[in-house]
DRENDO-1510 file (C-alpha; in Angstrom, 1 decimal, always signed):
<recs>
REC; n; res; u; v; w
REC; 1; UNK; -5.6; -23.2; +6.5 .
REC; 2; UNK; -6.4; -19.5; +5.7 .
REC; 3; UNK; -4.3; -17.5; +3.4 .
REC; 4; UNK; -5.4; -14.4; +4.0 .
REC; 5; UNK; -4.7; -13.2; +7.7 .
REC; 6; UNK; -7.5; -10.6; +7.4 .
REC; 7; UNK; -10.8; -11.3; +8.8 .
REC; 8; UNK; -13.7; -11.4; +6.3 .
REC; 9; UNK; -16.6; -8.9; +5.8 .
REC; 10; UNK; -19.3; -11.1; +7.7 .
REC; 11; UNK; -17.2; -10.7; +10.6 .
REC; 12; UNK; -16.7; -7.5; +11.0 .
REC; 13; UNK; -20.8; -7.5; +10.4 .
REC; 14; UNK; -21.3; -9.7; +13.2 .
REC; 15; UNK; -18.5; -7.4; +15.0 .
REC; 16; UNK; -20.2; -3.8; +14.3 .
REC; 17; UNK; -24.2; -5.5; +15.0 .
REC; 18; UNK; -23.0; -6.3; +18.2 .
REC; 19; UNK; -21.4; -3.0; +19.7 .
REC; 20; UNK; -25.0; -1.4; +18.1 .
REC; 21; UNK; -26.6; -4.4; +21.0 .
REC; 22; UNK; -28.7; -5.5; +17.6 .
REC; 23; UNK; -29.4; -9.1; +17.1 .
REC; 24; UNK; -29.0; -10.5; +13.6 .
REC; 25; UNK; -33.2; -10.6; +13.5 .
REC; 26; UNK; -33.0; -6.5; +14.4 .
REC; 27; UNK; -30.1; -6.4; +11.8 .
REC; 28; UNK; -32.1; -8.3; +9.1 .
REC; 29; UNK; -35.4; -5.8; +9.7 .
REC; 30; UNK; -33.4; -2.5; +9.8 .
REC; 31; UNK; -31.8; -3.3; +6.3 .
REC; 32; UNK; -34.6; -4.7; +5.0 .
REC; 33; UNK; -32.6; -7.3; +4.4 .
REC; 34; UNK; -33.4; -11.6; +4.9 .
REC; 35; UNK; -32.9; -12.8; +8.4 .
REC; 36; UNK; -31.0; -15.6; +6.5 .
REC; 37; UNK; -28.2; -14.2; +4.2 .
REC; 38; UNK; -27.2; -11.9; +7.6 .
REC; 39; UNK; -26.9; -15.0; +9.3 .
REC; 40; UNK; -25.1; -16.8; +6.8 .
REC; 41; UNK; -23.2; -13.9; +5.7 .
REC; 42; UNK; -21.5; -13.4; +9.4 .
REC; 43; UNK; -20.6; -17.2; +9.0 .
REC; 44; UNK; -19.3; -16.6; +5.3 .
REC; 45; UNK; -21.2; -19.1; +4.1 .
REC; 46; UNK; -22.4; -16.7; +1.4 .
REC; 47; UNK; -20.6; -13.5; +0.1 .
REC; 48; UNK; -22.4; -10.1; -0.2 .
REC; 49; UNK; -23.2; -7.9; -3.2 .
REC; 50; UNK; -22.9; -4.3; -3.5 .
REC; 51; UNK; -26.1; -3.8; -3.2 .
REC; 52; UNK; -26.5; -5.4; +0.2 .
REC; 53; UNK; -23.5; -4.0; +1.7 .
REC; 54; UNK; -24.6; -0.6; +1.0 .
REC; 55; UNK; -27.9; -1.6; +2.6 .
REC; 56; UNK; -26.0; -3.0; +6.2 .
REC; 57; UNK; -23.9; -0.2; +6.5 .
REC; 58; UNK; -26.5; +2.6; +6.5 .
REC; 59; UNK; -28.6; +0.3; +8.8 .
REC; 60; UNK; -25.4; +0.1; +11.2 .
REC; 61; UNK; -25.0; +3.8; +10.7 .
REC; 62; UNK; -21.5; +3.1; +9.2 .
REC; 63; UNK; -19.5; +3.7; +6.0 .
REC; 64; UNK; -19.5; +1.2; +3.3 .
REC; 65; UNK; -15.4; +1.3; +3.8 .
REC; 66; UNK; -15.8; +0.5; +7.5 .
REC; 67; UNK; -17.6; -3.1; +6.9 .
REC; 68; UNK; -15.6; -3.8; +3.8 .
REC; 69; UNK; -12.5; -3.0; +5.8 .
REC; 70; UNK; -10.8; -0.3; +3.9 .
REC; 71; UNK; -8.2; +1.4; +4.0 .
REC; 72; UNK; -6.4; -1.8; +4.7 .
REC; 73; UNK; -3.9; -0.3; +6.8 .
REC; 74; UNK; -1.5; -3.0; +7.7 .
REC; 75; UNK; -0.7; -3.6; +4.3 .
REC; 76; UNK; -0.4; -0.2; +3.9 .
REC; 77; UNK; +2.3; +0.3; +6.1 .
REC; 78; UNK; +3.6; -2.9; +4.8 .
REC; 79; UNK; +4.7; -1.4; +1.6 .
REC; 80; UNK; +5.3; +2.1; +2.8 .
REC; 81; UNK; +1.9; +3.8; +1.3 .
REC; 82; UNK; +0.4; +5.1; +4.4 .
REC; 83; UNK; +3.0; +7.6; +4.1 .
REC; 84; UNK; +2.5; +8.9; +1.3 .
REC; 85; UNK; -1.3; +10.0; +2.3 .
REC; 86; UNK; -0.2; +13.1; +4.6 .
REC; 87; UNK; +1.3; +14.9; +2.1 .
REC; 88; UNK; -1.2; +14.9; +0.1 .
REC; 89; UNK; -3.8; +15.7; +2.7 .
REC; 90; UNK; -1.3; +18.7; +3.7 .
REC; 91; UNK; -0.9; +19.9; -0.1 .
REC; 92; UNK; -5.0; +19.7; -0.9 .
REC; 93; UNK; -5.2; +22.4; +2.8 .
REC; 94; UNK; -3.1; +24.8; +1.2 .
REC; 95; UNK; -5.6; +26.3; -1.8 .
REC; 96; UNK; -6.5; +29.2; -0.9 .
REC; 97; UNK; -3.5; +30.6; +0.8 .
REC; 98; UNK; -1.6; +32.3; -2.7 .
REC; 99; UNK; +1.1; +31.9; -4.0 .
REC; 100; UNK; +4.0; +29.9; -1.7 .
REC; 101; UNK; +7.1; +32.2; -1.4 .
REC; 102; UNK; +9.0; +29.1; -1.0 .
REC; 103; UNK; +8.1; +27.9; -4.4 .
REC; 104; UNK; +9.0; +28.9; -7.9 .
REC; 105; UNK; +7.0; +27.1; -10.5 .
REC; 106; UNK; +8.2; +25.8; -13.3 .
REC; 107; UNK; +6.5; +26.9; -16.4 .
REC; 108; UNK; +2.9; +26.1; -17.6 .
REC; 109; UNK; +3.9; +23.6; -20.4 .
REC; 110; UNK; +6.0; +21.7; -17.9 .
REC; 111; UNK; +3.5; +21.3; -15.2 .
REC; 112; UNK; +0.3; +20.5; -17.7 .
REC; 113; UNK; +2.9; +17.8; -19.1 .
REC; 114; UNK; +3.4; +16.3; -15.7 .
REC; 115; UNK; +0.0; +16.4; -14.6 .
REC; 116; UNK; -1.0; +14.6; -17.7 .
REC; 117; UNK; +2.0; +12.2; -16.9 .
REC; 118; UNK; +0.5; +11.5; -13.5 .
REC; 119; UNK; -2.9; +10.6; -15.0 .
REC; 120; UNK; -1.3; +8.1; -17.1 .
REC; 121; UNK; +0.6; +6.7; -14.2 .
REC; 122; UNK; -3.0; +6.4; -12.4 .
REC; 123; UNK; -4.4; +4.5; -15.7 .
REC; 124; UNK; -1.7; +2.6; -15.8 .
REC; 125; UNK; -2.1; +1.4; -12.3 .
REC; 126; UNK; +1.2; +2.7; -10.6 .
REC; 127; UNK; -0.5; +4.0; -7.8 .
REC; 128; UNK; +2.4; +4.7; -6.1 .
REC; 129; UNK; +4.2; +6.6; -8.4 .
REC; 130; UNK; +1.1; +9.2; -8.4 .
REC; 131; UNK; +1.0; +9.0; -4.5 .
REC; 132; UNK; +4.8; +10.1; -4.8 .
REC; 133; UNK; +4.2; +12.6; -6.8 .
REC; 134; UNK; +0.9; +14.1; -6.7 .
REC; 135; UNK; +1.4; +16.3; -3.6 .
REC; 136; UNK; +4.8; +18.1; -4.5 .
REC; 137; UNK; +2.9; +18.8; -7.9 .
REC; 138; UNK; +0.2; +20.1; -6.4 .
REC; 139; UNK; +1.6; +22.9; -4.3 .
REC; 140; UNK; +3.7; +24.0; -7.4 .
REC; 141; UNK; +0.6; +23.9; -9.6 .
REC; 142; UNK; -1.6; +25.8; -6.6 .
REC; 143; UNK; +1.7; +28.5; -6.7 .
REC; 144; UNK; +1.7; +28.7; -10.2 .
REC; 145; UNK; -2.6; +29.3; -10.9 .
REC; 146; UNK; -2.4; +32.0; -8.4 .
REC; 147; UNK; +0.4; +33.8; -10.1 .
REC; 148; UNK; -0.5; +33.3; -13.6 .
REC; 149; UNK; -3.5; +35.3; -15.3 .
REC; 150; UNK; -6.3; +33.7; -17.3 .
REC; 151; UNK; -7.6; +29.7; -17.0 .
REC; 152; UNK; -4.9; +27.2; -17.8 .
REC; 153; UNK; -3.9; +27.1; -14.8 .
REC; 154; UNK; -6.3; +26.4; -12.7 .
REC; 155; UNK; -7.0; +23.8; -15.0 .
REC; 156; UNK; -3.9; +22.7; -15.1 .
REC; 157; UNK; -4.1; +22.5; -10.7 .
REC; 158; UNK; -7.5; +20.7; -11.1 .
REC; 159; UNK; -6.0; +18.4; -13.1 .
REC; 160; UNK; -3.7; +17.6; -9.8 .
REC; 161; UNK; -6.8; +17.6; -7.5 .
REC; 162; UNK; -8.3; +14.8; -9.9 .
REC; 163; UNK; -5.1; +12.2; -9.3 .
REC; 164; UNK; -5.2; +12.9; -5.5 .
REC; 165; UNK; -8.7; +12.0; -6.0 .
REC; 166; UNK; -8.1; +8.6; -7.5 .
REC; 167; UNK; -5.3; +7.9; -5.6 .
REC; 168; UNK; -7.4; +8.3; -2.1 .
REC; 169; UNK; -10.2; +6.4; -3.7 .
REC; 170; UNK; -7.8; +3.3; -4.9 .
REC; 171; UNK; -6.2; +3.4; -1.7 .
REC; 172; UNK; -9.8; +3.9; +0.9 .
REC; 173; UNK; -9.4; +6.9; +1.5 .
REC; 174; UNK; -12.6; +8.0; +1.5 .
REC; 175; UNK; -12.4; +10.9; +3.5 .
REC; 176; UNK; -9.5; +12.2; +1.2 .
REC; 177; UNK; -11.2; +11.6; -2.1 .
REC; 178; UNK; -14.0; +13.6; -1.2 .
REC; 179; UNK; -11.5; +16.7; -0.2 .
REC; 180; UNK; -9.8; +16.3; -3.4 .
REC; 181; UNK; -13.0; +16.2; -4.8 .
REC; 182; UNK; -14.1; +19.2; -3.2 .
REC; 183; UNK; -11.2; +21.2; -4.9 .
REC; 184; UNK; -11.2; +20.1; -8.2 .
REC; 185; UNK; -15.1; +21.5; -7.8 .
REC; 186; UNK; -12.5; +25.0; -6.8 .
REC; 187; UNK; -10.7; +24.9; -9.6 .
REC; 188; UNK; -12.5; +24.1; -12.5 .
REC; 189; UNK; -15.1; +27.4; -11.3 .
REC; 190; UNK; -11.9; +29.4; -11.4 .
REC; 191; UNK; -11.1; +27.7; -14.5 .
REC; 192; UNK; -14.9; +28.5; -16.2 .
REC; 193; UNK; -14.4; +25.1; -17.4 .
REC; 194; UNK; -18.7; +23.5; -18.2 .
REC; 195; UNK; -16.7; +19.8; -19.0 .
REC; 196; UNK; -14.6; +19.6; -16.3 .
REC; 197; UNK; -17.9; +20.9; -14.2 .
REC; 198; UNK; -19.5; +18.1; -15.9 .
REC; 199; UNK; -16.6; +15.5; -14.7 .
REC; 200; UNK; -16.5; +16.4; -11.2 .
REC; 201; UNK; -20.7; +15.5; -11.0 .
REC; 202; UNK; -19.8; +12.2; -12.3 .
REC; 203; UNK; -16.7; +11.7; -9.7 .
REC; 204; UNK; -19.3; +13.3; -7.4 .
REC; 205; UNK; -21.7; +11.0; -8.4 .
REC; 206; UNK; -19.3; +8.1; -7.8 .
REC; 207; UNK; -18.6; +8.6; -4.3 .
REC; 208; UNK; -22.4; +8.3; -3.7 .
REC; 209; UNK; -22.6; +4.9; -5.3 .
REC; 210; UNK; -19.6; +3.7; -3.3 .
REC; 211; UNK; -22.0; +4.6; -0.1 .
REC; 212; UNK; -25.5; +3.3; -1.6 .
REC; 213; UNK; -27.2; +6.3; -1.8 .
REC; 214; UNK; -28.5; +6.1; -5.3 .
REC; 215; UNK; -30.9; +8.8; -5.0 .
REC; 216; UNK; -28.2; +11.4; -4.4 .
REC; 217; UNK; -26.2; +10.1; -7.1 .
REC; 218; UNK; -28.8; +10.2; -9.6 .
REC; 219; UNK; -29.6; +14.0; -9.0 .
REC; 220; UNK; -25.6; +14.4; -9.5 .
REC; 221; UNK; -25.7; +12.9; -13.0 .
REC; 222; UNK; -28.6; +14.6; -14.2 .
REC; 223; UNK; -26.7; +17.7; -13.2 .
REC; 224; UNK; -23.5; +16.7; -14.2 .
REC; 225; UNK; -25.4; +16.2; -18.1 .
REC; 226; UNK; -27.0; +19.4; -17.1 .
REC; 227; UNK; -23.6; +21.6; -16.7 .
REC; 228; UNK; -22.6; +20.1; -19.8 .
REC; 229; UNK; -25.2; +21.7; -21.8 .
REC; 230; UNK; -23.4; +24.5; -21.1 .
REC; 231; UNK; -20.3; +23.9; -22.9 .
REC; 232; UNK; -19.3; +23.6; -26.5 .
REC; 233; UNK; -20.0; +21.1; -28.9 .
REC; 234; UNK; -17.0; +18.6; -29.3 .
REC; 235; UNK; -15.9; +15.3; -28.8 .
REC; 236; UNK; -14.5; +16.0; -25.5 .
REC; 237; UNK; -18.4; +16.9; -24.3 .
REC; 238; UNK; -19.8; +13.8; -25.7 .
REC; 239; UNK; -17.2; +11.6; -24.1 .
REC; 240; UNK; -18.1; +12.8; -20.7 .
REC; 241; UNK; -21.6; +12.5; -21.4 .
REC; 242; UNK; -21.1; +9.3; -22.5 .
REC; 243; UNK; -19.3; +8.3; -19.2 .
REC; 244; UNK; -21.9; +9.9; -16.5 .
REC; 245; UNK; -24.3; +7.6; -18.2 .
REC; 246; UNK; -22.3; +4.5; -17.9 .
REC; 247; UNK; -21.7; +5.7; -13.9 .
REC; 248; UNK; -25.7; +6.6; -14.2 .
REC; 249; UNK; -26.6; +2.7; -15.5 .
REC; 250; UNK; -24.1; +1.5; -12.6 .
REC; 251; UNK; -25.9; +3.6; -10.4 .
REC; 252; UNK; -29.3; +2.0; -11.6 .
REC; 253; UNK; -28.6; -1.4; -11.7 .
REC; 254; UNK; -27.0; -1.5; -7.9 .
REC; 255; UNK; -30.4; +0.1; -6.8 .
REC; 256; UNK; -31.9; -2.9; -9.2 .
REC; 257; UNK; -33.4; -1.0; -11.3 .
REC; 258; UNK; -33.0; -2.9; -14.7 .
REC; 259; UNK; -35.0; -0.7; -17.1 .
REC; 260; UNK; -33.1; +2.5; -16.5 .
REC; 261; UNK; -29.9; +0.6; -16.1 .
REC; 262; UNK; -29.7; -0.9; -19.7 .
REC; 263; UNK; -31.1; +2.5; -20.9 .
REC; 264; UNK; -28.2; +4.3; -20.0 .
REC; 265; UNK; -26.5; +1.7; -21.5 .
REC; 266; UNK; -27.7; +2.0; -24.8 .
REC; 267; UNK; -27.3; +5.8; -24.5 .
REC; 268; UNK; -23.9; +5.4; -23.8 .
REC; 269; UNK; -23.2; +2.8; -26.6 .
REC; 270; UNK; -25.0; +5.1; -29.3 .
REC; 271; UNK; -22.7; +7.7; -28.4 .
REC; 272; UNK; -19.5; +5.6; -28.4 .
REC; 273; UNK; -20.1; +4.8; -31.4 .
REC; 274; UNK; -19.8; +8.4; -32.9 .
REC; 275; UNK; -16.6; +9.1; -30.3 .
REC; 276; UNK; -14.7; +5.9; -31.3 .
REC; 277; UNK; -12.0; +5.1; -28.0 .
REC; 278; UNK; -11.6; +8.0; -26.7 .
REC; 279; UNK; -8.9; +6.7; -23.6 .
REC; 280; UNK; -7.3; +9.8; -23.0 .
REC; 281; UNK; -9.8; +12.0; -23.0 .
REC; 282; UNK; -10.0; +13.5; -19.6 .
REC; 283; UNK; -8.8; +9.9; -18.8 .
REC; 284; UNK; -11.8; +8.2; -18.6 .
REC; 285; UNK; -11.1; +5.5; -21.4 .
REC; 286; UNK; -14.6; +6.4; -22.9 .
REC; 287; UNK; -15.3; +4.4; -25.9 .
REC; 288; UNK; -17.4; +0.7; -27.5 .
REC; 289; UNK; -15.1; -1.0; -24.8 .
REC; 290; UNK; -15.5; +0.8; -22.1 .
REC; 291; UNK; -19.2; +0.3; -23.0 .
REC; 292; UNK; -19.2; -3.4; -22.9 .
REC; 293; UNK; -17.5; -3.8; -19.9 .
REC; 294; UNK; -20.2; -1.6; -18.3 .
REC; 295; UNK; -22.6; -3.9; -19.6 .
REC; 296; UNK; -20.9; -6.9; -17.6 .
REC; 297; UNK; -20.6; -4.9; -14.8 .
REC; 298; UNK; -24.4; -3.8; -14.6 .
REC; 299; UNK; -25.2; -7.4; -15.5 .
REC; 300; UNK; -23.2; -8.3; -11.4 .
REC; 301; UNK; -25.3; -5.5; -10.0 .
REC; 302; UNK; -28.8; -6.8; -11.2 .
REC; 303; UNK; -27.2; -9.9; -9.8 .
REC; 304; UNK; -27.4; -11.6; -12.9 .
REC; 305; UNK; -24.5; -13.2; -12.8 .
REC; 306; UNK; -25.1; -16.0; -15.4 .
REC; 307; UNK; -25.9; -12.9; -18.0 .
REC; 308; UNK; -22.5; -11.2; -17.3 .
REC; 309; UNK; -20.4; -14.1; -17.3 .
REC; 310; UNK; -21.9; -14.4; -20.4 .
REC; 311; UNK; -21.4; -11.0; -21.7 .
REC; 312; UNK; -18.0; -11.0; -20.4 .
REC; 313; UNK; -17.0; -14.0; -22.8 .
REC; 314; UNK; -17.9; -11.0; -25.9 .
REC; 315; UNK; -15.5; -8.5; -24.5 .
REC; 316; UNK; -12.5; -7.7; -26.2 .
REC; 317; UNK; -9.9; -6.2; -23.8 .
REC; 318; UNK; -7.7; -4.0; -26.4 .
REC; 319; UNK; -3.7; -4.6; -25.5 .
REC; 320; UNK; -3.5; -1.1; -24.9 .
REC; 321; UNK; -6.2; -0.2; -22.9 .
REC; 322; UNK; -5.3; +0.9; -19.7 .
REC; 323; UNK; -4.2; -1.6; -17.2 .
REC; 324; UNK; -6.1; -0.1; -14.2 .
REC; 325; UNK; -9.4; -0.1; -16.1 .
REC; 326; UNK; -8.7; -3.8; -17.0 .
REC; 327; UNK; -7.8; -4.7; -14.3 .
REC; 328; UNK; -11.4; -3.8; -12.4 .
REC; 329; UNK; -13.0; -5.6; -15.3 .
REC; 330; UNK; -11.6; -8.9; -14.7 .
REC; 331; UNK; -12.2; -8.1; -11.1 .
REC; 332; UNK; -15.9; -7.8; -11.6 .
REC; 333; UNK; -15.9; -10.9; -14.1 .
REC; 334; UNK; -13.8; -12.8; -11.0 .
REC; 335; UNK; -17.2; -12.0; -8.7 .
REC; 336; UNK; -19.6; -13.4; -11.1 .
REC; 337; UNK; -17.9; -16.5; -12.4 .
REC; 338; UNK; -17.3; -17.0; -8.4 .
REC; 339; UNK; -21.3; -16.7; -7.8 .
REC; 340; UNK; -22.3; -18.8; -10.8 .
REC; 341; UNK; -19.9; -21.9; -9.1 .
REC; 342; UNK; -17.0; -21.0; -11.2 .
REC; 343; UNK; -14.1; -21.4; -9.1 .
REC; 344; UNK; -11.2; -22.3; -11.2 .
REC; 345; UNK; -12.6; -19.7; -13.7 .
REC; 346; UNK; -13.0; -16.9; -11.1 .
REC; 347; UNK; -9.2; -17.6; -9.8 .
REC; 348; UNK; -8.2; -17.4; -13.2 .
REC; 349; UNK; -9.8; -13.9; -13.6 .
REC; 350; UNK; -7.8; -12.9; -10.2 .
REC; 351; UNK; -4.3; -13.7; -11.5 .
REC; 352; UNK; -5.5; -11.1; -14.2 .
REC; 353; UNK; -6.8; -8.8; -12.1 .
REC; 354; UNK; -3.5; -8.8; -10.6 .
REC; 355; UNK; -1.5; -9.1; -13.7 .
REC; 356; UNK; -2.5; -6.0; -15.4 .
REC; 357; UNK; -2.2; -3.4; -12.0 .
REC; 358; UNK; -0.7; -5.5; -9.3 .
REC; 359; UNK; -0.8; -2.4; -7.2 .
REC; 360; UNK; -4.1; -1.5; -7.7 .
REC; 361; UNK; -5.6; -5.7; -6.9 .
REC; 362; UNK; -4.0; -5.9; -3.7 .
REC; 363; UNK; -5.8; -2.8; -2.1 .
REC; 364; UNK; -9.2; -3.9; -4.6 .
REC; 365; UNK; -12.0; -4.7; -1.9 .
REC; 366; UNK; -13.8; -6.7; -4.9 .
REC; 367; UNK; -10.5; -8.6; -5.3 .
REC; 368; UNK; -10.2; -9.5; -1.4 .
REC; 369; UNK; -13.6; -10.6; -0.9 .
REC; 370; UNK; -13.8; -12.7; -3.8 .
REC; 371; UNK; -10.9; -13.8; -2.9 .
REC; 372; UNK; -12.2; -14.7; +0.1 .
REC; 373; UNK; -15.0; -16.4; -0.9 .
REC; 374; UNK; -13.2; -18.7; -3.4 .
REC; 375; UNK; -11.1; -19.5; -0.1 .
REC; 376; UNK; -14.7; -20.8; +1.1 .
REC; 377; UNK; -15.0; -22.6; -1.9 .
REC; 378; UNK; -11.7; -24.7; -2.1 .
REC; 379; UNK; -12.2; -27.8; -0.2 .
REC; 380; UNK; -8.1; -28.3; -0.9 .
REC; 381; UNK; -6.5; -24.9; -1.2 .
REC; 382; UNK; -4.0; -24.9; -3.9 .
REC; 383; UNK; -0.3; -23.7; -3.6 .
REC; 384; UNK; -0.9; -20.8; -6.2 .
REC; 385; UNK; -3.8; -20.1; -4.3 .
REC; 386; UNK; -1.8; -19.6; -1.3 .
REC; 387; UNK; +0.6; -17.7; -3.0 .
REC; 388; UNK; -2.3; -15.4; -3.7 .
REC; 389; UNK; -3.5; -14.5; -0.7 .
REC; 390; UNK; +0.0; -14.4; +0.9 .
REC; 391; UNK; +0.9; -11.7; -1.6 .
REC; 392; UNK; -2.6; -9.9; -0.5 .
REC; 393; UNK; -1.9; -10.1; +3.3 .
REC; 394; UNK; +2.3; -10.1; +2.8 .
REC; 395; UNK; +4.4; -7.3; +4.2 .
REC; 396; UNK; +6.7; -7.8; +1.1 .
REC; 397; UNK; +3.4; -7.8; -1.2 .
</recs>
């Protein structure tokens, strides 16, 4: 019996190669991919990487969200998300039209202390909170940088256009991350701002890894450490060059390129080291942490799974980090304990996952298709197991 009414990504494969009129053989040579995992991947007899979807999805002419299946839209509605998306999609349209009549903003203190607020609530993985919020802020911040003089706040407004940003991407909305991408670039020009500049190449440069093209993403890093040349020297500089190059050894070791990958690596590391943990700054929970749980992560992408389940083992998770951050990590160590045969262990790291930011697991493609697989795996599933996936797939989630 299935626990997860959702069907898996192999199907939806199978489903998309077929309305193309390709046969798995056609599939297999377009994606330069083995004739054998596409075959065994539509039966889901094997799960697939990153690094593989990426390569099906440009072959099918697709986006990576359309074969993992995002945004999951029946849970969505389920627990009354899917609403919240319109606003937000209404507030980022409205940027260049002045100041709202309608609206009188509250002052500039106020609205960088809610912004920051809605960060937090982001890092802390209440997604919904942020979705509730985001777009009412938004328009008052978008009133308020057109009235006031000077930078702030547009910096302040950017700071808005970066949680609509992560709220689309945790939810799929791909389409709406890239729009709220797109404005933060708006506002951080009007704000003459080289870091934030800097930060919207790496969330730039993010979106392309999500789609496999590593090329593109590449360039966006270099110019993301580029437009930080530009700024001051501080701390707040380093920490964001220290975090394009953990997205730039990501980046590397999806496209399986190991040297470059664990170069970026070290680079990062040597300048954690001088920044400490840095989690607040600009919210990117820069710091010797963050570091080593890059490290695991590159470890998946180079598909040596062995070496990160390993590496995870060494990583200290501090109580106070912030829950959505930890919960990815255990999420990526659930993936390679689940392709090194560790079943029990990989389950175990879900129920984390899930602990730290429920909100932000259930609508985690990495979480549902490992969880799928390990539903492959049981030969008996358990009741907690069950439990699991009905809280994935449950309209009361």
């Amino acid at each position: 019996m299935h626990s997860l009414p959702e069907d898996h990504i192999g199907r939806r494969v199978a489903r998309l190669r077929r309305e193309r009129h390709l046969t798995q053989v056609s599939l297999a040579q377009l994606s330069d991919l083995s004739i054998s995992l596409i075959t065994k991947l539509e039966q889901n007899d094997v799960r697939a990487t990153p690094h593989a979807i990426a390569k099906i999805a440009r072959a099918l002419g697709v986006e990576v969200a359309t074969v993992i299946g995002q945004p999951y839209e029946t849970q969505l509605r389920a627990d009354e998300l899917d609403l919240l998306i319109r606003p937000i999609r209404e507030a980022l349209d409205v940027y260049d039209l002045g100041p709202d009549p309608a609206i009188t903003p509250r002052t500039a203190s106020v609205l960088v202390s809610e912004a920051d607020d809605l960060c937090a609530n982001v890092r802390a993985g209440e997604i919904k909170v942020a979705a509730s919020k985001v777009a009412g802020l938004i328009e008052e911040a978008t009133t308020a940088a057109h009235l006031a003089s000077g930078r702030d706040g547009w910096l302040t407004l950017a700071s808005t256009y970066r949680t609509a940003y992560d709220v689309a991407t945790k939810l799929g909305y791909a389409d709406l991350a890239q729009l709220a991408l797109a404005r933060l670039d708006w506002a951080a020009q009007r704000g003459s701002d080289a870091v934030l500049g800097g930060m919207f190449q790496y969330l730039r440069a993010l979106a392309y890894l999500r789609e496999g093209r590593y090329s593109t993403g590449e360039r966006l890093v270099t110019k993301g450490l580029s437009t930080l040349e530009q700024a001051d020297s501080s701390r707040e500089r380093r920490v964001v060059t220290g975090q394009l190059h953990l997205g730039a050894a990501v980046m590397a070791g999806r496209a399986h390129d190991k040297e470059v990958a664990l170069g970026h690596i070290a680079e990062a590391d040597r300048i954690a080291t001088g920044t400490g943990e840095s989690v607040k700054v600009h919210w990117l929970a820069f710091g010797p942490t963050n570091v080593s749980v890059h490290r695991v992560a590159v470890l998946a992408e180079l598909d040596q799974y062995g070496e990160a389940v390993e590496a995870a083992q060494e990583v200290i998770v501090p109580r106070d980090w912030p829950k959505s951050r930890t919960s990815h990590h255990f999420a990526e160590v659930a993936r390679a304990q689940l392709w090194t045969g560790k079943i029990d262990a990989a389950f175990q790291s879900l129920l984390k996952a899930r602990k730290a930011a429920p909100q932000q697991a259930k609508y985690h493609p990495l979480v549902r298709d490992t969880y799928a697989g390990l539903e492959a795996a049981y030969r008996q599933l358990p009741n907690s197991f069950l439990s699991y996936g009905s809280w994935l797939g449950s309209p009361t989630g």
